[in-house]
PATI-846009 format. One record per residue (C-alpha): x, y, z; residue in three letters. Coordinates in steps of 0.1 Angstrom, whole numbers, plus 5000, padded with zeros to 4 digits. Last residue first. Layout:
// residues N
XYZALA...
END
This chain:
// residues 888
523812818227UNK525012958262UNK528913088258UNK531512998275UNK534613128273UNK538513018282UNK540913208274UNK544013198256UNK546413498252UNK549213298281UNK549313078251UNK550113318228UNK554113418227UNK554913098243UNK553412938217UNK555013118190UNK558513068208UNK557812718211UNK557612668172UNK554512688146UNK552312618175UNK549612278177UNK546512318196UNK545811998212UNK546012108243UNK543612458236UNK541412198218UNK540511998251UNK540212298272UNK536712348250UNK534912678247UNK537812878234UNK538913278233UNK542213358216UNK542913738227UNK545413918206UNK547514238221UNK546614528206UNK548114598171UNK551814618155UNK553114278164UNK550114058153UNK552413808139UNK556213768146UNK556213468168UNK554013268144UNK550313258139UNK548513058112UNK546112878137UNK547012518138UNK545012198149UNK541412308138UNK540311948134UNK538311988165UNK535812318161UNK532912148174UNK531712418196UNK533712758197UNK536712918185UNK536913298191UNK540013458180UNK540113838188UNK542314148182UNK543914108149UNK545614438133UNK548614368119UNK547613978112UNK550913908099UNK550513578087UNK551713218093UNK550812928066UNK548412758056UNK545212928059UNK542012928083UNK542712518082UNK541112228093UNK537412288092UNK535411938091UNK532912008124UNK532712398119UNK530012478152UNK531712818156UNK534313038140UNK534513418149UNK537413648135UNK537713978150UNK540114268135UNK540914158102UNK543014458083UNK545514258066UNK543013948061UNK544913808036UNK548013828013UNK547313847979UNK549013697948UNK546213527931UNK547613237907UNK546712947928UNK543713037956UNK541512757948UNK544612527960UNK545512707989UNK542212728001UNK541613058023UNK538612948054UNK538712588050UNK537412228055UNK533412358054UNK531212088051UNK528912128088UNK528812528082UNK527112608116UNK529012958122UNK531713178102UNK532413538114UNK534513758099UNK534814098111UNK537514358099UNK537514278058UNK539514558036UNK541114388012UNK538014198001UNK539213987969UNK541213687988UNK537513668006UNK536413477972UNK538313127994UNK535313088015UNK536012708013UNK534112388016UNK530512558009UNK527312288008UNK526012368045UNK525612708047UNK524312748080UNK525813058092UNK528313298070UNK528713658081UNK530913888064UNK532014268076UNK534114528062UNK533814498021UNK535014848008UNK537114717983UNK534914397973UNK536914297937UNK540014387950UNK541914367913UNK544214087916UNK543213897888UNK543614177865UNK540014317853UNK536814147845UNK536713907876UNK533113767890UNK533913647920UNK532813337933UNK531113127961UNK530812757961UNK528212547975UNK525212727983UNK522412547995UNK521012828018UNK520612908054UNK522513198058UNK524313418039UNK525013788052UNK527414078034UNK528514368049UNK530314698033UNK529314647997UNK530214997981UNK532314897944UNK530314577942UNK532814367919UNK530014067911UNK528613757930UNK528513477915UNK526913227939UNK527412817932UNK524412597939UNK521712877931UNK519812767907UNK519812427926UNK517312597948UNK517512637990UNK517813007988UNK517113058026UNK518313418033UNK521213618012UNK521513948033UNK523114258012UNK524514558029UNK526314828007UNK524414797972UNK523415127957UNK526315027924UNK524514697924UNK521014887920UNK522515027891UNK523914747876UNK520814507877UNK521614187868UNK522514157907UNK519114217917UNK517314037889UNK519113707900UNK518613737935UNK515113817928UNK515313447908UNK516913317937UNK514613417961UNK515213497996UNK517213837993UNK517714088024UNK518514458013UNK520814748019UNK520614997991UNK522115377995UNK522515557965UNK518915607950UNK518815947928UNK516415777903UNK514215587924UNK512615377889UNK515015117892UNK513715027928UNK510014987913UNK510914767887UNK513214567912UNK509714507930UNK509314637967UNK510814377992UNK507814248015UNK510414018036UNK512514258053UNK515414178071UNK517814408054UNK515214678038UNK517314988042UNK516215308016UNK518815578012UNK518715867984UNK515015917980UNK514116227967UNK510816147945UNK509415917970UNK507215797941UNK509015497939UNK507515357975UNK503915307956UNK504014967966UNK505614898001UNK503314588015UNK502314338042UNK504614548070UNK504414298098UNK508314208098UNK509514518101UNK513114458103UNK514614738084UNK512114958069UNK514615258071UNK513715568049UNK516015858037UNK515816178015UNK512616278018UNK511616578001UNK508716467980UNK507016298014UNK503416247992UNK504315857986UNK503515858028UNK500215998025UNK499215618014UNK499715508051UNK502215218050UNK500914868064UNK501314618093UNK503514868120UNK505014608141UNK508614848147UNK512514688141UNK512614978114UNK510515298115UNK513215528103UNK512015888085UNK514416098075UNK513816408052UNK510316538065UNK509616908053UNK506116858044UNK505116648071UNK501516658064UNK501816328045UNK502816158083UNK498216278089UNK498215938074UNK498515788112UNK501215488114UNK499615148128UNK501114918148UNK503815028174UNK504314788201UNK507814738190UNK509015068191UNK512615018178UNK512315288153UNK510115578156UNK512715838144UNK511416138131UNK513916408114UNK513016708095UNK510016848107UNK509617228096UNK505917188092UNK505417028127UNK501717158130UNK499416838121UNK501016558132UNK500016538168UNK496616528153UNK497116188136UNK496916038169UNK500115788178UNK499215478192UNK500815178207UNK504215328225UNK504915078251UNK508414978235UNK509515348233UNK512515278218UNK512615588191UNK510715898196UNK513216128182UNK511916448172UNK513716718154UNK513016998134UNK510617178155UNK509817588150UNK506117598144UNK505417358170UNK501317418177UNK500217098196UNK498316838194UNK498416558221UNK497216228214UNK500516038221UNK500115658236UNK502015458259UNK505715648265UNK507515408284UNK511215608277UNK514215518255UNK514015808234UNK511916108243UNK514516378226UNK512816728211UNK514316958191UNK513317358182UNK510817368206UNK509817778211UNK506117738196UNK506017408222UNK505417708251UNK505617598286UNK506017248279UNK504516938293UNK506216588287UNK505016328268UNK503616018288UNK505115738307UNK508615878313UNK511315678326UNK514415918323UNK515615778295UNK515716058269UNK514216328283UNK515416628260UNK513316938249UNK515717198237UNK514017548226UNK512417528260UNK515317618280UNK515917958259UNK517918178282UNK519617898301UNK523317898282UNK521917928248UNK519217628258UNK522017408231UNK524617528251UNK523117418286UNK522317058264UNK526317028255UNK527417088288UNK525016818304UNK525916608275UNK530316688289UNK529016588325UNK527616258309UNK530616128285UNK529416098249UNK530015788232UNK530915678202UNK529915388178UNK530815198149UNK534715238152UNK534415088191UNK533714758180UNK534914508204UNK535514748233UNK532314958230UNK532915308219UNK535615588211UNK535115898229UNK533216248224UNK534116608231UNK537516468242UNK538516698213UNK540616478192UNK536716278202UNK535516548182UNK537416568151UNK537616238143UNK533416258146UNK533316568125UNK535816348097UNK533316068098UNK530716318088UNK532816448058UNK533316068048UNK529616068048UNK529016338023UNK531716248002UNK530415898000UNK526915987992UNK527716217966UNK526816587974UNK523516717978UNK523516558010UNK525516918027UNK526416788063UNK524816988090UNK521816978067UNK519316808091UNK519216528067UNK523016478064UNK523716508103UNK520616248112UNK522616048088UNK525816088102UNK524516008135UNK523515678122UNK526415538106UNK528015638137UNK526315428160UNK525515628194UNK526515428228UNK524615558257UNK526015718285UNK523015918291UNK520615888263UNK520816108234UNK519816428221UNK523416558238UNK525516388202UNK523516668181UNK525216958201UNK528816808186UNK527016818151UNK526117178157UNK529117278168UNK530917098137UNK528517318116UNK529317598131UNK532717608122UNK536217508143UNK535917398176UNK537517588202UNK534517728221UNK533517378224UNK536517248242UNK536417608263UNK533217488272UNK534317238295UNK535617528316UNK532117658317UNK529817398329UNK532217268357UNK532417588381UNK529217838373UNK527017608359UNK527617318383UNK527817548415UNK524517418426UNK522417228404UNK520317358381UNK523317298350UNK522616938359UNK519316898343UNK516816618348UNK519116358370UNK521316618380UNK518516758400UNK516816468412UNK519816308431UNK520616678448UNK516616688459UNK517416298474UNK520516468491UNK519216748505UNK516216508514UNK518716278537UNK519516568558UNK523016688564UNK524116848532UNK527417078546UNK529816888519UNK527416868491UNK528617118473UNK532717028482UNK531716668463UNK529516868436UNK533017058429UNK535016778433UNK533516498419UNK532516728392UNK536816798378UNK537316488390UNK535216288362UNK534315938373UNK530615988361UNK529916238378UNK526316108384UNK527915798401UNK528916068430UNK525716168432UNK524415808434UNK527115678461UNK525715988480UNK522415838483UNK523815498497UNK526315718522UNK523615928532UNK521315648544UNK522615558578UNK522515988586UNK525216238597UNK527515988591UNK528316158558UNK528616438568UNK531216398595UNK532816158570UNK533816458545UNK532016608509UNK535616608495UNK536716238510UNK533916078505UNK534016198467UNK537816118461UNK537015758475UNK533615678450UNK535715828418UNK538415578429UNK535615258432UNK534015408399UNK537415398381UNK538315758375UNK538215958339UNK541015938315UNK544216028310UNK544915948275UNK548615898269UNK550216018237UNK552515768217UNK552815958180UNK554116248193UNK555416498168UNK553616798182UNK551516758153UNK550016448166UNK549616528202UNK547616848192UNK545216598169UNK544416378202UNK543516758217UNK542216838255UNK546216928259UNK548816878284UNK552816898277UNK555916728282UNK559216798272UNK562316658281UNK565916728281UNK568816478283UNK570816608257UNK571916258234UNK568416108242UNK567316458227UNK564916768233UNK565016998197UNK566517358218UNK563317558225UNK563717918211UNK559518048213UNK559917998172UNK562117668174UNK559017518199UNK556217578178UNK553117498195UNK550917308175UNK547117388191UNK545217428221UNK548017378253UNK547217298284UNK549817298307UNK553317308293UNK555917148312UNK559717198299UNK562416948314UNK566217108308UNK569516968310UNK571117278304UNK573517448278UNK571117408249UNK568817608276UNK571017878276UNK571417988237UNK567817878232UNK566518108254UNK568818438241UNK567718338205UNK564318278206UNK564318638229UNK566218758194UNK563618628175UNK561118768192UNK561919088186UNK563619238226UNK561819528245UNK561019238270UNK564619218279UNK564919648284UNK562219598305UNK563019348329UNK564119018331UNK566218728316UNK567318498342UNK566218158335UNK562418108351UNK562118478343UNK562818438299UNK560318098304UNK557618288315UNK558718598289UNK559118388255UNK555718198266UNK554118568265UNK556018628231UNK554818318214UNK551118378221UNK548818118227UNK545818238232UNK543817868241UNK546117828272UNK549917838274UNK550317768312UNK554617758316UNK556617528343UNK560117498340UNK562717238356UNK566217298356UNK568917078361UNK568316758355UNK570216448355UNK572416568384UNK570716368408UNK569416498442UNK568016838446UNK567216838406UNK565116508411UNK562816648436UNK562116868407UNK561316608382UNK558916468408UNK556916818415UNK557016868375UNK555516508375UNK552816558399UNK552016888388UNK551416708349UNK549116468368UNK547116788387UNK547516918355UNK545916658336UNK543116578361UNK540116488343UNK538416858340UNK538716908307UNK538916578284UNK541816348278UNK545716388264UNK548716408278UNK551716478257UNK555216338259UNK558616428243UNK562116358244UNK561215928254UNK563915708237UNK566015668272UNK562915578289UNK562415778322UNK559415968305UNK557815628302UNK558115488334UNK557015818348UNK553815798324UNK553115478339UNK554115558372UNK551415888372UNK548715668355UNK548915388384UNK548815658412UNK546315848395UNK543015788417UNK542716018439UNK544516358448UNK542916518479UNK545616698492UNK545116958459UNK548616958450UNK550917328452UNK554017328430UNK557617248432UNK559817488417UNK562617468395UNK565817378398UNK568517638389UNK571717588395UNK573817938408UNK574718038374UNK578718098375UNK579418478378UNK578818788355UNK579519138354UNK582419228369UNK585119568370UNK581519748366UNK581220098354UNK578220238360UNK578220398388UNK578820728370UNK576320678349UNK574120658372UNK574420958393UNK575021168363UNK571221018355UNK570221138395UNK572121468396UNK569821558356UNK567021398373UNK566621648403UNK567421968379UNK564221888354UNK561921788381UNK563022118401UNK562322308363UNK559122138359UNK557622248397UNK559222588391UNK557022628359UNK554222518371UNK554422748405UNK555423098381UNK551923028353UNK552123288328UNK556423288335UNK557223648336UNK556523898304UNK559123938277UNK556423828252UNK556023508266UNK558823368284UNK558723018307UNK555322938290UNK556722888257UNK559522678272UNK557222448291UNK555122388260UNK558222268243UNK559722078270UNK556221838274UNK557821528258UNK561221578275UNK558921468310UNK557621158301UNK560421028280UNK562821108311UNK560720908336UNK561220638310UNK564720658306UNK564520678346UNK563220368349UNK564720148327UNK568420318342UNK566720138377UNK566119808360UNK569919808346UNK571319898380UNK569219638398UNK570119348371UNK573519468371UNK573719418413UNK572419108402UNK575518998388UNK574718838356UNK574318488347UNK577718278331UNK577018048302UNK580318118294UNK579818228256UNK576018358259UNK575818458293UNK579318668293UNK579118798255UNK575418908270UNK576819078302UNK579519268280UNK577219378252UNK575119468280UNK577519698292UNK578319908265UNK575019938258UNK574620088291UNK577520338289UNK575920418257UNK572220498272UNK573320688302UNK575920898278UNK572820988257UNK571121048290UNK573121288302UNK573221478271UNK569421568275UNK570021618305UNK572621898301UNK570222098275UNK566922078301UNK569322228326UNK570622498300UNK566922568294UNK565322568329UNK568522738344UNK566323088354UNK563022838367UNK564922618386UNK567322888400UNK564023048410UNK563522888441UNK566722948462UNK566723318448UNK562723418456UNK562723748468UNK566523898457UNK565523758421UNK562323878411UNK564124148389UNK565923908378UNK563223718361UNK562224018338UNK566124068328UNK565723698315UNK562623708298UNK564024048283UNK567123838266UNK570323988277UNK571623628285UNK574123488309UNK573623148325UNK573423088357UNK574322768377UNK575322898410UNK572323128417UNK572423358451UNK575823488439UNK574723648409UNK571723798423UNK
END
């Protein structure tokens, strides 16, 4: 028996006098089974010596990378992964010893179960030769050599890549700027920021194969989880560091190992799509200097990322040009098809106008569309995105949910909600903020039980936080802070939210522009939570209809809408929002309104309607009414028993209620108002309440000597201020503090037209915060700031003046007298009878830090005549002047 086994061990124990009995039957087997324990015993201490001779070694290897910026052999990569793999094939099987050893002897019997044991024991023998194996290999006279450069790797373009040529230089202009370390890209999902980031990793690594100013070039997708150690392992195999025992690292010892090569390299970093701050000294990202070379640029749906990445420049890429949107989507739906018939190509300018210049649709809808051969395909296809886009093919399974993600990241309901809001309205339409906010107060998005002010500097915080988000965007070009927009594609995934992604389509009712002529059916109106007919050609709603659940309904510029029955009324007792403004056809308001018991907002401004129905004084909770522009309306009495009211608006409204009345509307905030008597005038600003309300006031007409010199006093919340038409002949401010105390802190926007008597608006020293000032038809007025009125107030001007309008001013001859700074001017108009105007008070260092100023002029003859504060002034804004002109 003796000689059949060569590793036996000698034991009188009754297991082992059991097994030899067996021995002469099964001797080439059993040695696995009879050396089990002394086996298990030897590779146990194998694998201790495995494990030093390794640690041995990667101290050696990691001296090597980290001192000589050397890279290991990859015969120690191989030898390294393989002693990985057998630690853990070791793990597996030392973790069942005990119950193998229990079943080898029981009670002096054989093994309970001979072929289980045997299996273990051969396991057991096999890697015991194969650890020695390793061990004894390794010993390495070598371990590192000179890293072989490392590029980077150029990455797969969609051939059909439209429209980013001038974007892609610009940002390549920029990134080759000496100041440049850092660059983010910012615009909505689905507008081509990686396929413009792939451009530019594709570009940097051209640059590796020829230059030496780079010399690696990595690529890592962060996406909305960011987690430090998954970015640690992408960049850890783009430089070397792999395998197991790597990945076993903490963190900050991966930080360590990657910032310890890359401060070596000239490195470029890409990050696609990133969510929030990502901190680059945590993942071990050496600070990117113009002293190292190395860049980093990333891609992001966030303006606020940009920001706390510590870059202050971010460029937006933004959606196509319509001529560029037109070329991607020939070129994705293909010329075969569109040949197939002479009106394809018209219809198919429409679908691809539908996208709204976003490539993210252009392609999917383009590649939809792309076996469409008959013109009614593409009428049906017209139709579809027209109502509701999530119908249409592969929209709500391609487009729908990656612009999600945006809303998925948004933090609180009630910024959802407010986002949702934005979809109520017309396609591409511009939205006022003032307005929005509002609607958000009175539907409770926004909580209006707290001050006014708080309440809508919380909205105007939503709306920052949206367009960071590319949820929304800035709006029209010469007064985008008013307004935003909401791009198309991202409305149609706002709306497929709002239905809870298709499952309750009713519960969302919006048709806003589409042309309709009468309300729209619905399935079940006991599901309607919101409803959106603006901007349609609505005639007259007599419908009545059980809406249990319906907050919302916006009804506003319908201008055929002539009737509205009482009935329809009569079951919306959760309404909180109508809007009936801007229907101009509208006469006559049913009294069944007093049946809105839960109405908050209520605008019927710019509408005919000739008196108030009485049931209006029972609307206990509402919280804001706009009369604005209703000139018909013979009367408002009774208006102080709306109990709640916190805004009323009666700018250009000529049946003002009494100041009696006003007084008695105790939790009034919000006062805008158009004054036409003096003595009103008088009792108005007298009253120090109602001032404190005031934030739009219109001063119409006053003819009366009463009134030759205006006093106004410091209103705290004044935004805009309109005089027209009156006598007026010097304006003041009433000062009971320091001189220099803004008197009109919050005053944004003044209008003067046809005033006459006034020589100088000189009171605007005392509104800090002016942006718009426009001065028309003033036949005495010599000048805008007069230096002699303005002795003794030490206050620069019109630091935050962002348009400045001056028309029909025969005798004006100076804005101010001498240069200013003008940080944040975009527009000069002059126009019509503006001649004495020689200088404007520009020199070469004004309007530095803003947009570039425009000086617009209707008459070539005052450009010439114009006269610059030196040559390097006007050859700074001469090539800004333009010629406009306008009909009067």
């Amino acid at each position: 028996m003796g000689n059949c086994i060569s590793l036996q061990i000698q034991s009188q124990a009754p297991c082992d006098q059991a097994l030899s009995r067996l021995g002469s039957c099964f001797c080439s087997k059993l040695k696995y089974i009879q050396n089990l324990k002394r086996n298990l015993v030897a590779l146990e201490t194998a694998m201790e010596d495995l494990n030093a001779v390794r640690s041995d070694l990667l101290r050696k290897v990691q001296a090597a990378e980290e001192g000589g910026g050397l890279q290991r052999l990859h015969q120690i990569k191989v030898w390294l992964e393989r002693v990985e793999s057998i630690e853990s094939q070791f793990n597996g099987l030392y973790s069942t010893r005990d119950v193998e050893l229990k079943r080898l002897c029981f009670n002096g019997a054989v093994p309970t179960n001979l072929r289980v044991s045997y299996l273990y024991g051969k396991r057991v023998f096999k890697m015991l030769k194969t650890v020695e194996d390793l061990k004894s290999k390794g010993f390495f006279e070598e371990v590192a050599t000179p890293a072989a450069r490392a590029v980077g790797e150029e990455r797969p373009l969609t051939p059909t890549v439209v429209g980013q040529e001038t974007v892609l230089e610009k940002a390549w202009n920029h990134l080759m700027d000496h100041g440049t370390n850092i660059m983010g890209l910012y615009g909505m999902g689905g507008v081509g920021k990686t396929t413009l980031l792939t451009q530019i990793n594709n570009k940097f690594v051209d640059l590796c194969h020829t230059h030496d100013c780079v010399e690696i070039v990595i690529w890592v997708v962060v996406s909305g989880d960011l987690q430090v150690r998954k970015i640690q392992h992408r960049i850890g195999n783009k430089i070397g560091y792999i395998g197991v025992e790597w990945k076993k690292r903490k963190e900050n010892q991966k930080a360590l190992d990657i910032f310890n090569f890359l401060s070596k390299k000239r490195f470029v970093l890409l990050l696609d799509d990133i969510w929030r701050k990502v901190d680059l000294t945590e993942i071990g990202i050496p600070n990117p200097t113009s002293q190292n070379g190395c860049k980093i640029i990333f891609t992001t749906r966030s303006l606020g990322v940009c920001t706390s990445m510590g870059v202050h420049e971010p460029m937006e890429v933004q959606c196509l040009s319509t001529n560029d949107a037109w070329d991607l989507f020939k070129k994705k739906v293909g010329q075969n098809t569109l040949e197939r018939h002479p009106d394809i190509p018209k219809i198919a300018r429409k679908v691809a106008g539908a996208c709204r210049g976003l490539p993210l649709a252009l392609n999917v809808i383009g590649e939809t569309m792309s076996c469409k051969k008959t013109t009614q395909e593409w009428y049906h296809a017209v139709d579809v995105l027209k109502t509701y886009a999530a119908d249409f093919s592969d929209v709500k399974e391609k487009i729908l949910p990656i612009l999600k993600y945006s809303y998925d990241n948004l933090e609180g309901d009630n910024v959802k909600s407010c986002f949702l809001y934005c979809s109520l309205f017309s396609e591409d339409t511009l939205i006022n903020k003032e307005r929005l906010i509002d609607y958000w107060i009175c539907e409770g998005f926004i909580d209006g039980y707290e001050s006014k002010e708080r309440s809508v500097n919380q909205g105007y915080e939503i709306l920052g936080t949206l367009v960071c988000a590319s949820l929304l965007q800035e709006g029209g070009k010469y007064d985008n802070k008013s307004y935003v927009r909401m791009h198309d594609v991202v409305r149609e995934m706002a709306l497929w939210i709002a239905s809870d992604l298709e499952k309750h389509k009713e519960s969302y009712i919006v048709r806003a522009g589409v042309g309709l002529n009468e309300v729209p059916k619905v399935q079940n109106w006991q599901l309607v939570t919101r409803m959106s007919l603006v901007n349609n050609k609505i005639k007259e709603i007599h419908e009545s209809h059980e809406c249990p659940k319906l907050t919302t309904l916006l009804l506003q510029s319908n201008r055929c809408l002539v009737s509205i029955s009482g009935d329809f009324f009569r079951s919306m007792p959760r309404l909180v929002v109508l809007d009936l403004s801007w229907n101009v056809d509208l006469k006559v308001l049913p009294e069944q309104i007093s049946e809105l018991v839960s109405l908050r907002y209520l605008d019927l401004s710019e509408s005919n309607i000739v008196s108030l129905p009485v049931g209006l004084q029972k609307l206990k909770r509402l919280m804001h009414l706009n009369l604005e522009s209703m000139l018909c309306l013979e009367g408002v009495s009774g208006i102080s028993n709306l109990s709640s009211l916190k805004t009323l608006k009666l700018l250009n409204f000529r049946m003002w209620p009494t100041m009696e009345e006003l007084e008695r509307l105790e939790h009034l905030e919000v006062l805008t108002i158009e004054i036409t008597s003096s003595s009103v005038l008088k009792q108005l600003l007298c009253s120090q309440r109602l001032v404190r309300c005031l934030q739009k006031l219109s001063i119409r007409y006053i003819e009366e000597e009463s009134v030759r010199v205006l006093t106004l006093p410091s209103i705290e919340d004044l935004r805009e201020v309109f005089i027209g038409g009156c006598g007026i002949r010097e304006i003041m401010i009433e000062r009971n503090t320091k001189l220099t105390s803004p008197c009109l802190p919050h005053l944004s926007k003044v209008l003067i037209a046809g005033c006459n008597g006034l020589k100088d608006l000189t009171w605007l020293l005392f509104a800090p915060n002016l942006t718009h000032l426009s001065v028309w038809n003033s036949s005495q007025l010599e000048e805008i700031i007069s230096q002699e009125n303005a002795a003794g107030v030490d206050v620069v001007p019109f630091r935050k003046l962002e348009y400045l309008h001056l028309w029909d001013l025969p005798e004006l001859m100076s804005i101010y007298w001498s240069p200013l700074p003008f940080p944040y001017l975009n527009l000069i108009n002059v126009q019509n009878d503006c001649q004495k105007l020689r200088k404007l008070p520009l020199d070469s260092q004004s309007c530095v830090a803003g947009e570039e100023l425009v000086i617009e002029y209707g008459d070539e003859e005052w450009k010439e005549k114009v006269e610059w504060a030196d040559e390097d002034t006007r050859l700074r804004f001469l090539p800004s002047c333009k010629l406009v002109l306008y009909d009067v």
